[in-house]
N, C-alpha and C positions, 0 to 999 in steps of 0.2 A: 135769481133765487125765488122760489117760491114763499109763500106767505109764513109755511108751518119751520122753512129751512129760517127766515129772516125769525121768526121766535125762537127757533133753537142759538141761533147765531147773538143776537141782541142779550137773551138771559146769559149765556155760557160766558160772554164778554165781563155782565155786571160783577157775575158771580165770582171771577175769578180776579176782577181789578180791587172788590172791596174785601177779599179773603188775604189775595198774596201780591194785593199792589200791581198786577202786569196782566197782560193780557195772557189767553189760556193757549197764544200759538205764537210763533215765529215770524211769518208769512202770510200772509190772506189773498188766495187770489179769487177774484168776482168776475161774472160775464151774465151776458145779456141773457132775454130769454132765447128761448127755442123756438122758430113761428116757420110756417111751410114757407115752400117757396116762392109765394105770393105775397109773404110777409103776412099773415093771417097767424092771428093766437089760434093755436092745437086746440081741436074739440071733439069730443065725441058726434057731437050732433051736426058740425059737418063734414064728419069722415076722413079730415084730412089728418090725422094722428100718424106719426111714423113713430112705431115703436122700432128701440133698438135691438132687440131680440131678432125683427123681424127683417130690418138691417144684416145682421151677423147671419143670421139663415140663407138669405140670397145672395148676399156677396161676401160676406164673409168680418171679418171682426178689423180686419187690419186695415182694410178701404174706411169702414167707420171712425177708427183710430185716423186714419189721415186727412178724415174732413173735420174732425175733432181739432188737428193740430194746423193746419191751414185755416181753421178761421180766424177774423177779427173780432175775440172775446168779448175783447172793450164794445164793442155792438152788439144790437140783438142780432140770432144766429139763423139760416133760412138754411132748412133742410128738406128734399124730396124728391120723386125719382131722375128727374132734369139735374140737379145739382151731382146727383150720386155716381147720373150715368159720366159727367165731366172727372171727378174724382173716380171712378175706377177705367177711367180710360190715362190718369196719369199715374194711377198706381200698375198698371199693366206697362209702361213704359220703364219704369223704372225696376218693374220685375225682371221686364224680359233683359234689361241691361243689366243686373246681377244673373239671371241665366247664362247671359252670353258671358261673363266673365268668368264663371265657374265649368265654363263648356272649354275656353280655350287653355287654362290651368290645367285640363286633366291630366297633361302627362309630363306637366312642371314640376322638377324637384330644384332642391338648393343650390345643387351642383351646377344647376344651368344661371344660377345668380350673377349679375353683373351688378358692381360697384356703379354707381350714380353719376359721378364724375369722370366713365368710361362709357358714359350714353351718349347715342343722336342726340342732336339738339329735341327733336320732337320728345322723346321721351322725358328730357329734362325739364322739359316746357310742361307737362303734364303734372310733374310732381310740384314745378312752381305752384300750379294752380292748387295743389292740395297744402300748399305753406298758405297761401293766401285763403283758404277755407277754412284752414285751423283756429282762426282766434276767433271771428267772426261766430263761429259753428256754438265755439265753447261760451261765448257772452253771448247770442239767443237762449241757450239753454239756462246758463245762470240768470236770464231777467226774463226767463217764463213766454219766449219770444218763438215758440214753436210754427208760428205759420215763415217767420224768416230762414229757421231752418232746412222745410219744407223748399221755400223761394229756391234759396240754395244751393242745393242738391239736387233739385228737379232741373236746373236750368243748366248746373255741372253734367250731370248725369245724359241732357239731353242734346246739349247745344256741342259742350267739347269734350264728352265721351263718343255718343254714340254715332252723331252727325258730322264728326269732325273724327277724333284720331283712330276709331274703331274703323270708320268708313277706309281710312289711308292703312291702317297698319292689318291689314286682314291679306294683303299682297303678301305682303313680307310672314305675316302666321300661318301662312295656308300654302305657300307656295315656297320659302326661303329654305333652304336644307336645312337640317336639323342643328350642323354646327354654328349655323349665320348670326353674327354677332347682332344683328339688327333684329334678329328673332328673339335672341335669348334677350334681350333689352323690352324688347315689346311685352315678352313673358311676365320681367321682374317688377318693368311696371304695373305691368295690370295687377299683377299678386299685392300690390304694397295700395293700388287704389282700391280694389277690393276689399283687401283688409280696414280701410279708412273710412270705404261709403259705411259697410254691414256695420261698423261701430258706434258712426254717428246718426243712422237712420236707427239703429235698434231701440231709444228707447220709443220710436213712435211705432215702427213698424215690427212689432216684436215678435209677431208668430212668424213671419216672412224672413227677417232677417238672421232668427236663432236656427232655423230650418236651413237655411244658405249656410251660416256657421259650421252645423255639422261637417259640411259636406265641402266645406272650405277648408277650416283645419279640424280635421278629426282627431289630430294627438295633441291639441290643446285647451284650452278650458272646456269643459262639456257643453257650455252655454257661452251666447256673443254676452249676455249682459251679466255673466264674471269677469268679462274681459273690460281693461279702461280703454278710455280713447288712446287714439295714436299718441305717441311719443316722435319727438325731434325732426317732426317732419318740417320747424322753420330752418334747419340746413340748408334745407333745397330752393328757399326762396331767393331769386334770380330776377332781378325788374330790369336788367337791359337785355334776357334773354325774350322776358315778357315783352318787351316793347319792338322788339325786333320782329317778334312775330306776328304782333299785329297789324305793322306795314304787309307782312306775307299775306297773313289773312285776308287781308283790304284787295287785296291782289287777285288773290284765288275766290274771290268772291263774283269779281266781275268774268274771270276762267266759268266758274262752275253756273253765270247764267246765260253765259253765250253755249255753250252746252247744253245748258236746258232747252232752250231753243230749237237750237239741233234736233236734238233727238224728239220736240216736239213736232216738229215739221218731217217726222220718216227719215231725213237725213243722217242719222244716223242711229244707232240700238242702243249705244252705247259708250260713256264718254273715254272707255279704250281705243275706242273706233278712231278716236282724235287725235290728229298733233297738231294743236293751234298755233299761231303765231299772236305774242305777246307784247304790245308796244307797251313802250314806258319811257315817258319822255324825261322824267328826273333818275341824273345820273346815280345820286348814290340809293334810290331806290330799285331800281335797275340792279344794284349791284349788290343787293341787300336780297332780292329775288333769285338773281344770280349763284349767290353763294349756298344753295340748298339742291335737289332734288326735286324740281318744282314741279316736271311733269310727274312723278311721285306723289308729289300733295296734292297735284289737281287732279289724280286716278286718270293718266294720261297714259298714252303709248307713247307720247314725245311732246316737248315744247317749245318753241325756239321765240328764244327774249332779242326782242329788235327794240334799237334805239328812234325813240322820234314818236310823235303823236296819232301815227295811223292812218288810213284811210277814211274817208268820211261815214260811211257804210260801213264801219265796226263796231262790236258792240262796247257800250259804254255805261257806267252807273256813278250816279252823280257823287256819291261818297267816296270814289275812288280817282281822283280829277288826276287827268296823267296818262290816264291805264287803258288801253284799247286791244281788243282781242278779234283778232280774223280767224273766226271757225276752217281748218283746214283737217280732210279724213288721212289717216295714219296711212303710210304706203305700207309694201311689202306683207307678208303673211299673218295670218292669226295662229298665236300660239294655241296647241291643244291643251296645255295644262292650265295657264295663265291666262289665259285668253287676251294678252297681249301682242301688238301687230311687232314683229321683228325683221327682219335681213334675212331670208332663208340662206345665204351665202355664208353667214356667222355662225351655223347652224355647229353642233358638236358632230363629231363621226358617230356613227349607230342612234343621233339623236334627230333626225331633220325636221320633223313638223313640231320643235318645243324650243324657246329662247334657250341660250347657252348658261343661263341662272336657272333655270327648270333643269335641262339637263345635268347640270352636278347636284341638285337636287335628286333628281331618280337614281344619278349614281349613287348617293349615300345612304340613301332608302334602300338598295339594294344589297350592298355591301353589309347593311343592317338588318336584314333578313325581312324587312319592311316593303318588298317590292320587286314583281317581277319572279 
């Protein structure tokens, strides 16, 4: 506070405990000063002053807003171009992931809805994660806790949206025919996380988020901030479905940096290009691996889970102790649609250079007046 805010605040206090016994508010929340990002008190004289006007003119009001709510109040607060360019480089991530979710939505109605408890496990596994952001979300907001909110939903938004199930389910949205029950599932969730993030991000990111609102649901409240937060999303909360996929994850971890590798070394373009071979020396993790679509998760053309510790010369990452992955390139052709390597022999009749899932794909695109 400034000196004239600390006299307004100190009289308003006297005034109103010796009139009507109480103080004149509810809630008092306090924060530090404002100093550049060298930790230097604002001065005219030397020039380091960041007005917020001048903020909202070049980047706009909402980045402001979210360095506002990302900080630690309780300290003093460092603002300046270095900090702003950090803050709209994670407010450009989290835009472009409500972009992309309002991009694959476009031609989602109700009718394509599937019930919860008739999803992939992947998808089920996503709405856990929105049970488990519910309560958290709602007690940062009631104890004034907005840089936790921020934490979040940047690390949801980034780590097991965009880098995780967006990266895996864009096969199946891009590529699965229109009736494929793994499509319409990919659909209903994103519609139900979309609906969660734009509610719980709106009151920080409000010009960003009311603007997505529109264009998200148009025949419902005019504005995201008439709308409350989600409702009953701890149904969906799942902790042995949670826990099973974090063996996966641990799994697909050590997959996706022997792949990196790869393709750092020209070996390969792309981790389609791949069918690795998977060791995994613990049986019921093996078999916990086993029970999914793993070349799937790992955006593989194929993956074959072998029992046993591996060759020495595989690659390995110390958090995943067990797990050994021999880089091995996919046989057989690259699909033209899917860009997936297949069996040309599996191939459909009238279909040959496209896997036999792309082909009834074009079929129904077609049959849909959508193709061809």
């Amino acid at each position: 506070m400034c000196s004239s805010d600390l006299g307004w605040f100190h009289s308003s206090l006297l005034e109103s405990c010796g009139t009507r016994g109480r103080a004149p508010y509810d809630v008092v929340l306090t924060h530090g000063f404002v100093l550049d990002e060298n930790g230097r008190k604002m001065s005219k004289s030397l020039g380091n002053v960041v007005a917020p006007q001048t903020v909202i003119k070049d980047s706009g009001a909402d980045i402001l807003r979210l360095w506002v709510a990302a900080s630690d109040y309780s300290d003093d607060l460092r603002i300046g171009k270095n900090v702003l360019a950090t803050f709209s480089e994670t407010y450009r991530k989290l835009r472009n992931t409500i972009r992309w979710m309002l991009g694959a939505l476009g031609h989602f109605s109700d009718a394509d809805r599937v019930e919860a408890r008739a999803m992939p496990e992947l998808e089920r596994l996503m709405l856990h994660r929105l049970a488990e952001l519910d309560q958290p979300i709602r007690e940062a907001y009631e104890n004034f806790d907005y840089k936790k909110v921020v934490s979040l939903l940047s690390h949801f938004m980034t780590s097991d949206l965009s880098a995780f199930y967006f990266d895996i389910r864009k096969d199946a949205l891009y590529c699965d025919p229109p009736s494929s029950h793994a499509r319409k599932s990919a659909l209903t969730t994103i519609d139900l996380v979309c609906d969660a993030v734009l509610k719980w991000l709106a009151p920080i990111l409000v010009f960003t988020c009311d603007e997505a609102w529109r264009e998200f649901r148009p025949d419902a409240e005019p504005s995201v901030h008439l709308a409350l937060f989600p409702e009953g999303l701890a149904a969906h909360a799942d902790d042995a479905l949670a826990e099973k996929w974090k063996s996966i994850r641990r799994v697909r971890s050590v997959v996706t940096g022997a792949l990196e590798i790869e393709r750092a070394g020209k070996r390969i373009g792309s981790s389609l290009e791949a069918a690795p071979l998977v060791f995994i020396a613990d049986d019921a993790l093996r078999g916990i691996v086993a029970s999914v679509d793993f070349a799937e998760v790992c955006i593989a053309s194929g993956i074959e889970i072998v029992a046993g510790d591996g060759p020495a010369d595989a690659f390995r990452l110390p958090e995943a102790a067990g797990v050994a992955v021999a880089p091995r390139r996919a046989g057989g052709v690259k699909c033209a649609r899917s860009w997936k390597y297949f069996d040309p022999a599996t191939a459909a009749p009238g279909f040959p250079d496209v896997t036999p899932r792309d082909a009834r794909a074009l079929q129904e695109l077609r049959a849909l007046g959508r193709w061809g």
